[in-house]
C-alpha positions as CSV (number, residue, x, y, z in Angstrom):
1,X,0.0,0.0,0.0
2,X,3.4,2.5,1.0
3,X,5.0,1.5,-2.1
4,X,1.5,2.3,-4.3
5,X,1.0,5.1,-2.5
6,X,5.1,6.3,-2.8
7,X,4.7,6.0,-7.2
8,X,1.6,7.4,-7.2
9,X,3.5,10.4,-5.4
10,X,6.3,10.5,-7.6
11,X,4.2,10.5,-10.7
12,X,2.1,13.0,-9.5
13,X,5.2,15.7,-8.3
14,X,6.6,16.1,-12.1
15,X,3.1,16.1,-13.8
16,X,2.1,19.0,-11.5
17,X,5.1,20.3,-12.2
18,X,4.9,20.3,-15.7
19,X,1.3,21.7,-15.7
20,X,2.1,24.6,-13.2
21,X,4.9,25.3,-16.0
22,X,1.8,25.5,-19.3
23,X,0.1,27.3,-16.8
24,X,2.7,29.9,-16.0
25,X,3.6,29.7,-19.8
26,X,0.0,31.1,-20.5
27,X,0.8,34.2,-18.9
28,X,3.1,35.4,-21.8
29,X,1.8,36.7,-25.0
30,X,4.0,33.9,-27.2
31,X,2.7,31.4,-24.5
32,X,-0.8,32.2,-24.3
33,X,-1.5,32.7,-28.4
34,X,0.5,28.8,-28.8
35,X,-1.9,27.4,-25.1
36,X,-5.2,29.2,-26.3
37,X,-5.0,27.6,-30.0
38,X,-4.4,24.2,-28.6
39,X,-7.2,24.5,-25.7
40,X,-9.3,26.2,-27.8
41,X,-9.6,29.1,-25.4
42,X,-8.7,32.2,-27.9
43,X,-10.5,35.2,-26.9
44,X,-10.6,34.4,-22.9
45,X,-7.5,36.3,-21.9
46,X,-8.8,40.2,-20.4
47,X,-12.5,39.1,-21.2
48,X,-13.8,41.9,-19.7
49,X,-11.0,43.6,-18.7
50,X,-9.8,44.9,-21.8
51,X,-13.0,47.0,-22.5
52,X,-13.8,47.9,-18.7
53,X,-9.9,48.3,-17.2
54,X,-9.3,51.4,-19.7
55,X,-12.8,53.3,-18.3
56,X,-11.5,52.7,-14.7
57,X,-8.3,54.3,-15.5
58,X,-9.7,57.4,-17.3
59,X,-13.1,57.8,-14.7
60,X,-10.0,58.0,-12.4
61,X,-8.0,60.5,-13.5
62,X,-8.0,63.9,-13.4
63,X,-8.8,65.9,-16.6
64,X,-11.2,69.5,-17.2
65,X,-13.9,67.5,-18.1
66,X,-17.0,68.3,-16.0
67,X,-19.5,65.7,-17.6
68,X,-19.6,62.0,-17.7
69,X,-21.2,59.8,-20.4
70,X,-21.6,56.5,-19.2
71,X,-23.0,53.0,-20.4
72,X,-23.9,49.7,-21.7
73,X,-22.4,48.2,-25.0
74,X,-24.3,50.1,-27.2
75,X,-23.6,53.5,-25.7
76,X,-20.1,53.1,-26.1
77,X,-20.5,52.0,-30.3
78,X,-22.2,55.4,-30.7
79,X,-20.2,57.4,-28.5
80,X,-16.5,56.5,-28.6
81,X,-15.8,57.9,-32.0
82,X,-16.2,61.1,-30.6
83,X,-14.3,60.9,-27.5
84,X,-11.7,62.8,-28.0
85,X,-13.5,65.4,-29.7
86,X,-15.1,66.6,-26.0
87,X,-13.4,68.5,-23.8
88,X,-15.8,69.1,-21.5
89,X,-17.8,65.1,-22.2
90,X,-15.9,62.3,-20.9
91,X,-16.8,59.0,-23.2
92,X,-16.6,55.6,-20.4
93,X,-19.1,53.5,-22.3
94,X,-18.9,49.8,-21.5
95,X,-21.2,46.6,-21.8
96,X,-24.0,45.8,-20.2
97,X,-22.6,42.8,-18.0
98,X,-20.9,45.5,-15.7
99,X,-24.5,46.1,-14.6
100,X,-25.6,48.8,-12.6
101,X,-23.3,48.4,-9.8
102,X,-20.6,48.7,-12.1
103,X,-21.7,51.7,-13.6
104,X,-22.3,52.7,-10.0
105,X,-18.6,52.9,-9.6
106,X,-17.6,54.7,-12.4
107,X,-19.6,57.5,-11.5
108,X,-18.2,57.6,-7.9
109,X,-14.1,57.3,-9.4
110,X,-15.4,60.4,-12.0
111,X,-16.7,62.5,-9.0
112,X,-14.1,62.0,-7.1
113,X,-11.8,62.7,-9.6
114,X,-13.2,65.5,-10.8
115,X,-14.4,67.9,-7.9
116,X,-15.6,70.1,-11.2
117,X,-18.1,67.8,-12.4
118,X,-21.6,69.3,-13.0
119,X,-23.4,66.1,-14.9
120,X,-23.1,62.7,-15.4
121,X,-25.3,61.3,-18.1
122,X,-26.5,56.9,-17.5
123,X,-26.9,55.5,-20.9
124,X,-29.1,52.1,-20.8
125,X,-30.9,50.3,-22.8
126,X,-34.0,49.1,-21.5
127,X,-32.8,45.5,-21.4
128,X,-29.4,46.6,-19.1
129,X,-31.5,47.7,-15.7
130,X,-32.1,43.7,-15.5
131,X,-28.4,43.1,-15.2
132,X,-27.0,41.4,-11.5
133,X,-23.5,40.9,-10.2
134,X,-24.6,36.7,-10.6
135,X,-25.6,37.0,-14.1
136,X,-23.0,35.3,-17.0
137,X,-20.7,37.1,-18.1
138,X,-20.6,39.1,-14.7
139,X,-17.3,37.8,-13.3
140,X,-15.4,39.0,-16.6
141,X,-16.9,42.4,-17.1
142,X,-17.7,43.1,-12.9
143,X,-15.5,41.4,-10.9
144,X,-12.0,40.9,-13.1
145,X,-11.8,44.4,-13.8
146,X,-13.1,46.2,-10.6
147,X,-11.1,44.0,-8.6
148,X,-8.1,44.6,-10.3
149,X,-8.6,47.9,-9.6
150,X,-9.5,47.2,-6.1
151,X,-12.8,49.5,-6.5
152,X,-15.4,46.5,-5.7
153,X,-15.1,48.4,-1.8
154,X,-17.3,50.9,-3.2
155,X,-20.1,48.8,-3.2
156,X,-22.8,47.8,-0.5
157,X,-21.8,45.2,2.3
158,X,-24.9,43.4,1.1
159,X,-24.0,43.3,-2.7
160,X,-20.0,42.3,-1.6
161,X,-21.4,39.3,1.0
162,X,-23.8,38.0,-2.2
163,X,-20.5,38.1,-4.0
164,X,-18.5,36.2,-2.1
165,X,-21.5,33.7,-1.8
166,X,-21.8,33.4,-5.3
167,X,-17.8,33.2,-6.2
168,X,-16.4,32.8,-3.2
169,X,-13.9,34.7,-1.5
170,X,-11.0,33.7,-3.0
171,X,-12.0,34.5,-6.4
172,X,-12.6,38.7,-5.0
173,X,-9.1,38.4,-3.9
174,X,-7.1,40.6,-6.5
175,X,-3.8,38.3,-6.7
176,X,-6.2,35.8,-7.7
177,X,-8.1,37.7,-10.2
178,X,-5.0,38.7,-11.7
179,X,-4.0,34.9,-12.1
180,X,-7.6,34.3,-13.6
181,X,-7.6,37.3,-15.9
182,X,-3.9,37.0,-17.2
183,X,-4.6,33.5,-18.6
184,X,-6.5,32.2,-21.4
185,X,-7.0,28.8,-19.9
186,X,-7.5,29.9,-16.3
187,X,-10.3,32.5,-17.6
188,X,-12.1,29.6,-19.9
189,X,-12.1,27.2,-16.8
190,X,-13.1,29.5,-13.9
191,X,-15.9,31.1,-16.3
192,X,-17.0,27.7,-17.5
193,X,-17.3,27.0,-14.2
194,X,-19.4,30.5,-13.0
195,X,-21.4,30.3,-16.3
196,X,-22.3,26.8,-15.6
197,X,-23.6,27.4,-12.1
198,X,-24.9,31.3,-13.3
199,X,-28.7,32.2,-12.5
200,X,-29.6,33.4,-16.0
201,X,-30.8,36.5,-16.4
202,X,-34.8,36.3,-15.7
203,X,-37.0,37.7,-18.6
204,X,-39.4,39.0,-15.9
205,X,-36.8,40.9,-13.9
206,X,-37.6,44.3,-15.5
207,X,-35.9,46.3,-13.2
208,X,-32.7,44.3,-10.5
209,X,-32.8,45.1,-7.1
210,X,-29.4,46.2,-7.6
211,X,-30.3,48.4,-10.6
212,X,-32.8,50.5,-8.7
213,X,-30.8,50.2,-5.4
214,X,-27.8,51.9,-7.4
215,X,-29.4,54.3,-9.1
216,X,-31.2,56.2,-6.0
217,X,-28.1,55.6,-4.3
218,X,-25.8,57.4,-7.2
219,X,-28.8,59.9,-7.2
220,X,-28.5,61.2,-3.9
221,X,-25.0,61.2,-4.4
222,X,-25.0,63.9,-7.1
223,X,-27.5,65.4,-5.5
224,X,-25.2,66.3,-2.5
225,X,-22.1,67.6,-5.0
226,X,-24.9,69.8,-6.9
227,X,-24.2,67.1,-9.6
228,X,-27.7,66.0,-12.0
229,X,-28.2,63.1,-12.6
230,X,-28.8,62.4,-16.4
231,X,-30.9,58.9,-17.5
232,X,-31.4,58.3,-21.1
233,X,-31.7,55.7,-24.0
234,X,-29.7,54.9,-26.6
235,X,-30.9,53.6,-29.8
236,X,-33.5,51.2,-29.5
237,X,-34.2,48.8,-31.9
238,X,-37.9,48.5,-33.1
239,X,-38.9,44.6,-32.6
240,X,-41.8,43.8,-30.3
241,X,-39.4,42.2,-27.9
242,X,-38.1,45.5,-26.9
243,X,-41.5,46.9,-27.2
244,X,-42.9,44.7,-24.6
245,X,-39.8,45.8,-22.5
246,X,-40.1,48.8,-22.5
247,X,-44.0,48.8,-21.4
248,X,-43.1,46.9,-18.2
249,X,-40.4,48.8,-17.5
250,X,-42.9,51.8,-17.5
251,X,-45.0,49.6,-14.9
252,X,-42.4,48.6,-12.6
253,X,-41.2,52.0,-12.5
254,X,-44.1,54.4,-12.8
255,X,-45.1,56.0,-8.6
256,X,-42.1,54.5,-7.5
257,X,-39.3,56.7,-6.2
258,X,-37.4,56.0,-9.8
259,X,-40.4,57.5,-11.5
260,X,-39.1,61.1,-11.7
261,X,-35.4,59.9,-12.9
262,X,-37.6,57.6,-15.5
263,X,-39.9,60.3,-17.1
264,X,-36.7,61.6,-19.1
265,X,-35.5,58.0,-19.9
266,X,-39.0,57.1,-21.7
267,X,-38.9,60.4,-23.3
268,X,-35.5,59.8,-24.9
269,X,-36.2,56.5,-26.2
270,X,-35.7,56.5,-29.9
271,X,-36.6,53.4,-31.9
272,X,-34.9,51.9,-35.3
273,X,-35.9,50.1,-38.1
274,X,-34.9,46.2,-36.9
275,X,-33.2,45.6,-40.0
276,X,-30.3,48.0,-38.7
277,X,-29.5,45.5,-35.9
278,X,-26.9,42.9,-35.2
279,X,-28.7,40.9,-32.8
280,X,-31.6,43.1,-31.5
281,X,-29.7,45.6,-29.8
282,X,-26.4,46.5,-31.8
283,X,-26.3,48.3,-34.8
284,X,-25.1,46.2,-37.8
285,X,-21.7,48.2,-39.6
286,X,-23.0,49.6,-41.7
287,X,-25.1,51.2,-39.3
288,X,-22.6,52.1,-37.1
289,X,-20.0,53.9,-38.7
290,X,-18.8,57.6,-37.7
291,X,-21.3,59.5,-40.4
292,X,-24.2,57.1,-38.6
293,X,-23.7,57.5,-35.2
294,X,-23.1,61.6,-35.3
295,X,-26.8,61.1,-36.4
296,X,-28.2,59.3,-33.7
297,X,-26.6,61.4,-31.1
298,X,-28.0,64.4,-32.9
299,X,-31.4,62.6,-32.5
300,X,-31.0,61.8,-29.2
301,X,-30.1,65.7,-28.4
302,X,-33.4,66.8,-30.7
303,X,-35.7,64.4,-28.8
304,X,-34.5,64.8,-25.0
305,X,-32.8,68.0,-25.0
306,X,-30.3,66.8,-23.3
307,X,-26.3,66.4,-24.2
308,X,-26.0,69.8,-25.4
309,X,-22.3,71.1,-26.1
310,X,-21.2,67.6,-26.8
311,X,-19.5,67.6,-30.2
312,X,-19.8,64.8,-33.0
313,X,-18.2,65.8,-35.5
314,X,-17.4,63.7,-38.9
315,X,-14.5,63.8,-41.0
């Protein structure tokens, strides 16, 4: 039984060994394009991060702009063409799966940042106020990049304790995001893994807890630094999906203390042919070039009266 026990040992010492080498091999740009190909993991290195990490950086640092412009996935393909036309308009669009409590903190780094500040403007779509920390996709676009950034601390004690439930500790732990995020196959096994055991994203959840908790919360905070508060639409494609949507959202919302942030946000909703659209919500690219997008902006100002003074300019 020793002796069985003793080889199993010693086969097991130089396979570990050789793994925890491919592993730290993955970490490397050479290493991780060669790893991802063979385990089929191409695309899993920075999920998240490499769309969410630069927004962090720039809501964080100091500049003379005094407005923010933040927001799901399709906010930032109609917006960032013209972000560094805008002095005054600073462009942090990002994707949906940073939900609410994401976009929670990116106002608070922007604020504090920029003592200035006069308006931030909270560009959803009607699907993105259903968004949770536990949805798929969360980890990469939530957790990975916020943590990284240790910003997560911004957050509610409740929404950090349903965190840790859902992901456990160890994966809040920044080291070990780092070691998660830097690697192709550690990003494809932890995320199979979350996305397996992920509560999917219910079709009646109109509005999250989180979403509404979030937005009072980021409310009162302007409120208190003479800040307004700014909640619009993007463009909206016209299928009877969205439609149906956007009615309930209207219910869940309408004499609730959301309702007076909400009467704008309706207002602003602009609606596309579907044709235009990817996949229901993204614009197709031949929608979606520079010429395009200066147009829906210049919609959205004619329609809500809001985002005056920022420039869109094409070439």
């Amino acid at each position: 039984m020793k002796k069985t026990i003793g080889k199993t040992i010693l086969f097991l010492i130089p396979l570990l060994i050789i793994l925890a080498l491919i592993d730290l091999a993955s970490f490397t740009d050479r290493g991780d394009a060669l790893l991802s190909r063979v385990c089929m993991s191409q695309n899993y290195r920075h999920v998240g991060s490499a769309q969410v990490s630069p927004a962090i950086r720039t809501a964080q640092t100091a500049s003379s702009h005094t407005r923010a412009v933040l927001g799901d996935s399709v906010c930032s393909q109609v917006f960032s063409e013209f972000a560094d036309q805008n002095e005054d308009y600073l462009i942090l669009g990002t994707n949906m799966a940073v939900t609410l409590d994401g976009q929670y903190i990116l106002a608070r780094l922007f604020l504090e940042s920029h003592p200035k500040a006069t308006d931030v403007y909270l560009i959803l779509l009607p699907v993105s106020f259903a968004g949770r920390y536990d949805s798929p996709q969360s980890y990469s676009y939530l957790i990975e990049p916020f943590g990284r950034a240790e910003t997560l601390n911004y957050l509610s004690n409740d929404t950090l304790t349903g965190m840790k439930k859902r992901y456990g500790s160890l994966f809040l732990n920044k080291n070990v995001i780092r070691f998660v995020d830097g690697s192709s196959i550690n990003n494809k096994i932890c995320l199979y893994y979350f996305q397996k055991h992920a509560k999917e994203a219910d079709i009646d959840d109109i509005i999250s807890d989180e979403a509404a908790y979030y937005l009072n919360d980021l409310y009162d905070i302007c409120r208190e630094k003479n800040v307004t508060l700014h909640l619009l639409s993007p463009p909206v494609c016209d299928s009877s999906e969205n439609a149906d949507r956007i009615n309930r959202l209207k219910e869940a919302t309408e004499g609730t203390e959301l309702s007076h942030l909400f009467e704008k946000y309706f207002d602003s909703i602009t609606l596309y042919p579907e044709y235009m659209f990817l996949d229901g919500h993204h614009f197709k690219s031949e929608y979606a070039d520079q010429v395009k997008c200066s147009g829906y902006i210049e919609d959205m100002q004619d329609k809500s009266g809001e985002l005056q003074g920022l420039k869109h300019m094409t070439e």
